[in-house]
C-alpha positions as CSV (number, residue, x, y, z in Angstrom):
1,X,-18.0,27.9,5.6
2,X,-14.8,27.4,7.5
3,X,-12.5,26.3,5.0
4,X,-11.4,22.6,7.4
5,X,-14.7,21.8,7.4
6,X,-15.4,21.9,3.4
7,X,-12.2,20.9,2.9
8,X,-13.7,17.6,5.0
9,X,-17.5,17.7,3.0
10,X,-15.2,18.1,-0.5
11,X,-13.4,15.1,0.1
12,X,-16.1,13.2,1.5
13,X,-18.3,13.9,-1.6
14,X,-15.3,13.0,-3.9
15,X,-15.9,9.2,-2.3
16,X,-19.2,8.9,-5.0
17,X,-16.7,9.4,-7.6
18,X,-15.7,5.8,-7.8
19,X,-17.0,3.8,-4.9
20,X,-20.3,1.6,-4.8
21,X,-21.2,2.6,-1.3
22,X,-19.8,5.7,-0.2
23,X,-18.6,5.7,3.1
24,X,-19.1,9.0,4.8
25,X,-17.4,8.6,7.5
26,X,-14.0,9.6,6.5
27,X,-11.8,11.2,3.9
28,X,-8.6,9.3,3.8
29,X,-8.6,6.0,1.7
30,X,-5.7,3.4,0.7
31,X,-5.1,3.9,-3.0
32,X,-2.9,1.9,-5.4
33,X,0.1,4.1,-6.4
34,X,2.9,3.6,-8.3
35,X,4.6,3.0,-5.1
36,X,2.4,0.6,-3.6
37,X,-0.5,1.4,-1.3
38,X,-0.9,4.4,0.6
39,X,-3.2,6.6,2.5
40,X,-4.7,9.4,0.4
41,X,-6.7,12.4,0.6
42,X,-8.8,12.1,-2.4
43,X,-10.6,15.7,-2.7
44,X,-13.0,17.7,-4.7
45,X,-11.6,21.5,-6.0
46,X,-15.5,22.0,-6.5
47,X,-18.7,19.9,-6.9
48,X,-20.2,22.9,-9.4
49,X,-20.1,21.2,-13.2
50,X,-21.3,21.9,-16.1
51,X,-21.8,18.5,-17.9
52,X,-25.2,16.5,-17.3
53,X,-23.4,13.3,-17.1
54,X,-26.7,11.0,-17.2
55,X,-24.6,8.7,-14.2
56,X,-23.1,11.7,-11.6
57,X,-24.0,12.8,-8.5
58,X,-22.3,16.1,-9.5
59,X,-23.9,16.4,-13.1
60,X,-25.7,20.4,-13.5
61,X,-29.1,19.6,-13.0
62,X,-29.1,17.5,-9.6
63,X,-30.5,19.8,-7.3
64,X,-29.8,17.7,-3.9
65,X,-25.6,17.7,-4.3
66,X,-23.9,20.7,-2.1
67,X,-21.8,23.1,-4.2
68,X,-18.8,24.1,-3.0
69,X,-15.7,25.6,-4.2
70,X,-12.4,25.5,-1.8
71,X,-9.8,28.5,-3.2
72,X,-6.3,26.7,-3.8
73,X,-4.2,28.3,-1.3
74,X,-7.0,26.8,1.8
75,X,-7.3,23.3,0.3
76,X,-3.2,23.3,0.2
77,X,-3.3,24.5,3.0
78,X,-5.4,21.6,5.1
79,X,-4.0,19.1,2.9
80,X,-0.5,19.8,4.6
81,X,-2.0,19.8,8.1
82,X,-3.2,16.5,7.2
83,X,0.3,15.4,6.0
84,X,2.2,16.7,8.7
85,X,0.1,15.0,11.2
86,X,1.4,11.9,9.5
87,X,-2.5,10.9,8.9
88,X,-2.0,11.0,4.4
89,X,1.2,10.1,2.5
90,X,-0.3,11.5,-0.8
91,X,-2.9,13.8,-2.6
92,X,-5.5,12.8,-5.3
93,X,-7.5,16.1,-6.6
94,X,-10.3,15.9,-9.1
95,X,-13.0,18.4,-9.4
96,X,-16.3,19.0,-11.7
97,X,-15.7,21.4,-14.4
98,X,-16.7,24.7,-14.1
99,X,-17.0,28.0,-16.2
100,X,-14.6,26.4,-18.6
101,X,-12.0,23.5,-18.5
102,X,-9.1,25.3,-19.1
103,X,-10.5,27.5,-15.8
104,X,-11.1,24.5,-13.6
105,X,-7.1,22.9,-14.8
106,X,-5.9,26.1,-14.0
107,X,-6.7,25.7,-10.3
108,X,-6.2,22.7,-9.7
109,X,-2.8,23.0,-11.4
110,X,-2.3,26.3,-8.9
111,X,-3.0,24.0,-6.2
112,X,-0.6,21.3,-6.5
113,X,2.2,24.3,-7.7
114,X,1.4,26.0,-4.0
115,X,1.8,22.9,-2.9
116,X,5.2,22.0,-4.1
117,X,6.6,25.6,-4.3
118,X,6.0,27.6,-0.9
119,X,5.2,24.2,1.2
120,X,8.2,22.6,-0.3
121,X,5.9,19.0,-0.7
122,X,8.1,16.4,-2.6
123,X,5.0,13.8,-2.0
124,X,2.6,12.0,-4.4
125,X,-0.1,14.3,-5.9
126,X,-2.8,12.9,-8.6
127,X,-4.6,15.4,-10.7
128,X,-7.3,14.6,-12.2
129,X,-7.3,16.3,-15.9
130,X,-9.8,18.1,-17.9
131,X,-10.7,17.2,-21.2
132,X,-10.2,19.8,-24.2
133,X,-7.4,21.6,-22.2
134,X,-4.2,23.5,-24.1
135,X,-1.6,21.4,-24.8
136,X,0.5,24.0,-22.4
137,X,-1.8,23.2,-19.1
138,X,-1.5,19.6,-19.9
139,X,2.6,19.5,-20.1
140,X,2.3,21.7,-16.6
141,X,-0.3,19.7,-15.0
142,X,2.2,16.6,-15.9
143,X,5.2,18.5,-14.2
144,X,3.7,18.9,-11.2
145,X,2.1,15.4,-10.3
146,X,3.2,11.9,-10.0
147,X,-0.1,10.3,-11.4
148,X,-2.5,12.2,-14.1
149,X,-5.7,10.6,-15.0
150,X,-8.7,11.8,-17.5
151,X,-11.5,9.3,-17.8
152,X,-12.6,7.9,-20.6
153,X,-16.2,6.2,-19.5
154,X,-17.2,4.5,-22.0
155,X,-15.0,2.6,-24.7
156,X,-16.2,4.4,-27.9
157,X,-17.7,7.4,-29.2
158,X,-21.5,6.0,-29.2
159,X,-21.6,4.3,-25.6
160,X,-20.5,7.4,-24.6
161,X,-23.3,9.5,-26.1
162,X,-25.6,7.7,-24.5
163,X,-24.8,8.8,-20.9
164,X,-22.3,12.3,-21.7
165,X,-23.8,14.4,-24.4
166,X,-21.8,16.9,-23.6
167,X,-18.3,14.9,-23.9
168,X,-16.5,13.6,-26.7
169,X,-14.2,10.7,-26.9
170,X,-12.9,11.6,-31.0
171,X,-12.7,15.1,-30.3
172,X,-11.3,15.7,-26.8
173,X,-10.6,13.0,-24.7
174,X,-8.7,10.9,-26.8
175,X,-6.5,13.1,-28.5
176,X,-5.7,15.1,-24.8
177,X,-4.9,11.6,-23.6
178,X,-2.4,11.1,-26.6
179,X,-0.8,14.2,-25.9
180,X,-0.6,13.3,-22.4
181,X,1.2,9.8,-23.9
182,X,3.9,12.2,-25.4
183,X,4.7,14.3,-22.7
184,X,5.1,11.4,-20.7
185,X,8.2,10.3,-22.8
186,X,10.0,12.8,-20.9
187,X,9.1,11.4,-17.6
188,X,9.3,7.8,-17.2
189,X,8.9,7.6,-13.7
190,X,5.3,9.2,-13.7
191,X,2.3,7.5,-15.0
192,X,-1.1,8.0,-16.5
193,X,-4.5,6.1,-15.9
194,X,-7.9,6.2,-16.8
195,X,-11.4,4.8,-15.6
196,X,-14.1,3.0,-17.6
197,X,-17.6,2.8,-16.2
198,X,-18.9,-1.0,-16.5
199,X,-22.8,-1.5,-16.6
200,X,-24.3,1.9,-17.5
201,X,-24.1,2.2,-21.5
202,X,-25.1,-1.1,-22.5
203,X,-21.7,-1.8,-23.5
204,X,-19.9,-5.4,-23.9
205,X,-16.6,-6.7,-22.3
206,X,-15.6,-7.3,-25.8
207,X,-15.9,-3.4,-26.4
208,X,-14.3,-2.5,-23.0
209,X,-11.2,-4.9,-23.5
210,X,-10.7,-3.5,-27.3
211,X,-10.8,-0.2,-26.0
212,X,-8.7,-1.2,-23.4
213,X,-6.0,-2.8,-25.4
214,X,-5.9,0.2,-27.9
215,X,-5.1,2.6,-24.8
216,X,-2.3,0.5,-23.4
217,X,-1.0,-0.2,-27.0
218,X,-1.0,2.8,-29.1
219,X,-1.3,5.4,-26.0
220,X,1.0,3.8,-23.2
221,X,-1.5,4.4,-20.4
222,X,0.2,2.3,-17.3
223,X,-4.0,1.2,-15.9
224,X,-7.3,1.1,-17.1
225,X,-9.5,1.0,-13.6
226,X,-13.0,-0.4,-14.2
227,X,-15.8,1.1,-12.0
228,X,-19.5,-1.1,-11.6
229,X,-22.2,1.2,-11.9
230,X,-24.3,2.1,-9.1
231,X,-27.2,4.4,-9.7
232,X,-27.3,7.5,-7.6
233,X,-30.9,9.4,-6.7
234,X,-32.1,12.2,-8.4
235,X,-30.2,11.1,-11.8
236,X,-32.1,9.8,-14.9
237,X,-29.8,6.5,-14.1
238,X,-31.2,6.1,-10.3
239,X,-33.5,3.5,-11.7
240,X,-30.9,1.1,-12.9
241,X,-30.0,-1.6,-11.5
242,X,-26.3,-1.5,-9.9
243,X,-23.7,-3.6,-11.9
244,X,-22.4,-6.7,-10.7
245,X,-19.0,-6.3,-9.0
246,X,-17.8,-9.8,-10.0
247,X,-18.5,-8.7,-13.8
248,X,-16.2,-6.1,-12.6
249,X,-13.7,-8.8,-11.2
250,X,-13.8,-10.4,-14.3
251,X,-12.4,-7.3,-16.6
252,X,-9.9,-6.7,-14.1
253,X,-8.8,-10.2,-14.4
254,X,-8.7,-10.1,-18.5
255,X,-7.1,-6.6,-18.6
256,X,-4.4,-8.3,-16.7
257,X,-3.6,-10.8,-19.2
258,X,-3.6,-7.9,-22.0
259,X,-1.6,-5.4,-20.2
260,X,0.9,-8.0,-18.5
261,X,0.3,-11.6,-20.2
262,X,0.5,-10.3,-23.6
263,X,-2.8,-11.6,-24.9
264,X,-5.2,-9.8,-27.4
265,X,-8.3,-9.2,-27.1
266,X,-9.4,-11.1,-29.6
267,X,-8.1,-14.6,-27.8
268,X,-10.5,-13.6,-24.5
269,X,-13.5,-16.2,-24.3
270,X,-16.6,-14.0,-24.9
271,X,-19.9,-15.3,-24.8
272,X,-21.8,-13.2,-26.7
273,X,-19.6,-10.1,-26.0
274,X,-19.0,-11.1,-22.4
275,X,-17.0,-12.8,-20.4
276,X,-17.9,-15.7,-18.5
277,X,-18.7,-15.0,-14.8
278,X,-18.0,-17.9,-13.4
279,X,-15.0,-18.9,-13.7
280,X,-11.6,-17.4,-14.6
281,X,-10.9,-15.7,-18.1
282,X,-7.3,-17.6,-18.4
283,X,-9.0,-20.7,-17.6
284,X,-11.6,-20.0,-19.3
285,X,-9.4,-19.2,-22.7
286,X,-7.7,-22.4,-21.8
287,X,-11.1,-24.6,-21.8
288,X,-11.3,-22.9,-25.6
289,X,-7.9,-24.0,-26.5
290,X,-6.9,-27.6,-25.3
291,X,-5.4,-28.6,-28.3
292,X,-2.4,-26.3,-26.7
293,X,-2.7,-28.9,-23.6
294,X,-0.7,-30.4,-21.7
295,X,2.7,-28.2,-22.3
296,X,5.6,-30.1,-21.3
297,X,6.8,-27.9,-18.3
298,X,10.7,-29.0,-19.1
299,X,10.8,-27.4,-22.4
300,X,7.8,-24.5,-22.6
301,X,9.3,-21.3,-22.7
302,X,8.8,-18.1,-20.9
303,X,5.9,-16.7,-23.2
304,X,4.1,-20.0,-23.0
305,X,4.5,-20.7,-19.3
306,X,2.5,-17.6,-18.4
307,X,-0.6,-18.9,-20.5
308,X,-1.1,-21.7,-18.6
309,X,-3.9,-21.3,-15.5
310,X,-1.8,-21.0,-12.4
311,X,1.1,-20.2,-13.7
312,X,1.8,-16.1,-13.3
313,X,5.1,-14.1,-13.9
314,X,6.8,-15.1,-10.6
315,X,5.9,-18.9,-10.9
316,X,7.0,-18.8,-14.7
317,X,10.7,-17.4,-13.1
318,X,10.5,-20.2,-10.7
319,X,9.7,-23.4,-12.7
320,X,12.8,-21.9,-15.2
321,X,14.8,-21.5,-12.4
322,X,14.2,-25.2,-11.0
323,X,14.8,-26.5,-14.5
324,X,18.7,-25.2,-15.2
325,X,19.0,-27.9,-11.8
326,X,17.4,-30.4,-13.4
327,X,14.7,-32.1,-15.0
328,X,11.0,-31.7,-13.5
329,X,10.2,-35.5,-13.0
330,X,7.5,-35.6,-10.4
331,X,4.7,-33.1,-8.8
332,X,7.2,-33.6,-5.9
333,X,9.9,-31.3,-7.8
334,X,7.5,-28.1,-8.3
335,X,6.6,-28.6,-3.9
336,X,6.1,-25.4,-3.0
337,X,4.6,-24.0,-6.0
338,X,1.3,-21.8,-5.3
339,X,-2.0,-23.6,-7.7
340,X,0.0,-26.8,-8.2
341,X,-3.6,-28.9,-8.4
342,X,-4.7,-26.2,-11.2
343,X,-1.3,-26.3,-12.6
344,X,-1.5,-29.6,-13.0
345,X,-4.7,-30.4,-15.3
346,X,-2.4,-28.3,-17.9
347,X,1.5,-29.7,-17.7
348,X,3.0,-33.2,-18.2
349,X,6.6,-33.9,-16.4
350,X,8.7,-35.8,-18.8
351,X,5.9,-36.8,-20.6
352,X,3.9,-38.1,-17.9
353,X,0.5,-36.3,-16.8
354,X,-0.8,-36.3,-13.4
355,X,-3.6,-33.7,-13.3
356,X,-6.4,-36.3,-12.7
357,X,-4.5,-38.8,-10.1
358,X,-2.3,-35.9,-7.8
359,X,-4.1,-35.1,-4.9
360,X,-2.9,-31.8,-2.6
């Protein structure tokens, strides 16, 4: 096959890798980087694995997926033609694992070195890393790319069992991901990620947030993306029913008060292990804990304007900065202010509370 045109089926395959309906159409998507949104080429090395992942497209025994292989040098190669013609800004390159994953590292690693060395690319690459791989091909995959990722799945050792038997979270992808973490003191400007699937091990958000917390905790990792499940044919899965992408919502938006609102885990208002889907978690934490309302906006710190519903890290900034000109009297002196009406139900001024009588 002519290596443009698997180049194009690789990277259209790689869609299935994290989206609920693949779209087939094209191979360039706008990804979330460390320097905001850009276009990417997110591409396969190869769709031949070994694993039987229980939820994959690409797992060994699904007879239906293509398998394809695209040598280094040709999948450098198109991925500059793409770059020149000013259609991608940056690279994201995964692949199943095959023959062995130190084997499948090693090329992708020999990709994104042709790719800085004899093309002289200075852009962002994303490599997606192998579990159970030498410390050595770790601290070189790390060299090379802007953004290293190794998902996790599932958020402990039994969930994942259920749907990898042939992957470990004690034995290899935990302690790769720590060494990862320490490699990564040496390069603060480059990041590490992971992915969880949500919906296809029978797991809780209560186990997904601990898990979660522990990673951005004890092993720096900068995101934790959540993925719904969606079954795909031919896999001992393609009976399930697809997870709810508002469940999905909902862990993104209580993963953001643990990684950037400094809550725990165990402060997150689960209902039997979940969260609730119908409203927000912050407000939702709040509902639990209204013995901590109203806070008197003129005199709650930092730490304890950011817990209140509507208020996030710019808002917090701006209400302190309004108060060293004066006293907050009024609904009048926070005009401007995005969620005022939620704000509201969970602040006095001065004493006075006027959640139930202001009107926006």
């Amino acid at each position: 096959m002519d290596p443009q045109k698997k180049l194009r089926l690789l990277s259209r395959l790689a869609r299935f890798e994290c989206e609920r309906d693949p779209d087939l159409s094209g191979c360039i998507y706008e990804a979330s980087t460390p320097g905001g949104k850009r276009p990417i080429l997110k591409v396969m090395l190869s769709t031949y694995c070994d694993k039987n992942c229980d939820y994959c497209a690409f797992r060994r025994d699904r007879e239906s997926t293509p398998r394809l292989f695209i040598k280094p040098e040709d999948l450098a190669r198109g991925f500059m033609e793409l770059y020149r013609k000013g259609k991608v800004q940056g690279l994201f390159l995964s692949s199943g694992i095959f023959v062995h994953p130190e084997v499948t590292m090693e090329k992708l690693i020999e990709t994104a070195e042709i790719l800085r060395r004899k093309y002289h690319y200075k852009g962002y690459i994303h490599l997606k890393l192998m579990p159970g791989v030498s410390l050595q091909t770790l601290e070189e995959a790390v060299r090379l790319a802007d953004r290293v990722s190794m998902n996790i799945e599932a958020p402990n050792e039994e969930k994942l069992k259920r749907i990898a038997k042939g992957k470990s979270l004690r034995k290899e992808i935990i302690p790769s991901i720590a060494q990862v973490s320490r490699i990564l003191e040496n390069y603060p400007k480059k990041s590490h990620i992971t992915q969880v699937m949500v919906g296809v091990s029978d797991e809780t958000d209560e186990e997904l947030l601990r898990s979660s917390e522990y990673l951005y905790r004890k092993l720096k990792l900068s995101r934790v993306y959540y993925s719904a499940f969606f079954p795909v044919k031919e896999t001992p899965l393609e009976n399930r029913p697809p997870e709810s992408k508002r469940r999905e919502h909902r862990l993104y938006q209580a993963d953001f008060l643990i990684r950037d609102y400094r809550f725990s885990w165990k402060e997150l208002p689960f209902e039997n292990g979940r969260l609730p889907e119908d409203r927000d978690p912050k407000e939702a934490w709040a509902e639990r804990n209204m013995h901590l309302f109203p806070v008197e906006i003129n005199r709650a710190d930092y730490e304890l304007l950011i817990r209140v519903p509507g208020i996030g890290k710019q808002t917090a900034k701006e209400i302190i900065k309004r108060r060293l000109r004066g006293a907050l009297k009024t609904p009048e002196d926070l005009k401007g202010i995005r969620n005022l009406r939620k704000i509201l139900k969970y602040i006095t001024l001065m004493g006075r509370y006027y959640g139930k009588a202001f009107r926006c």
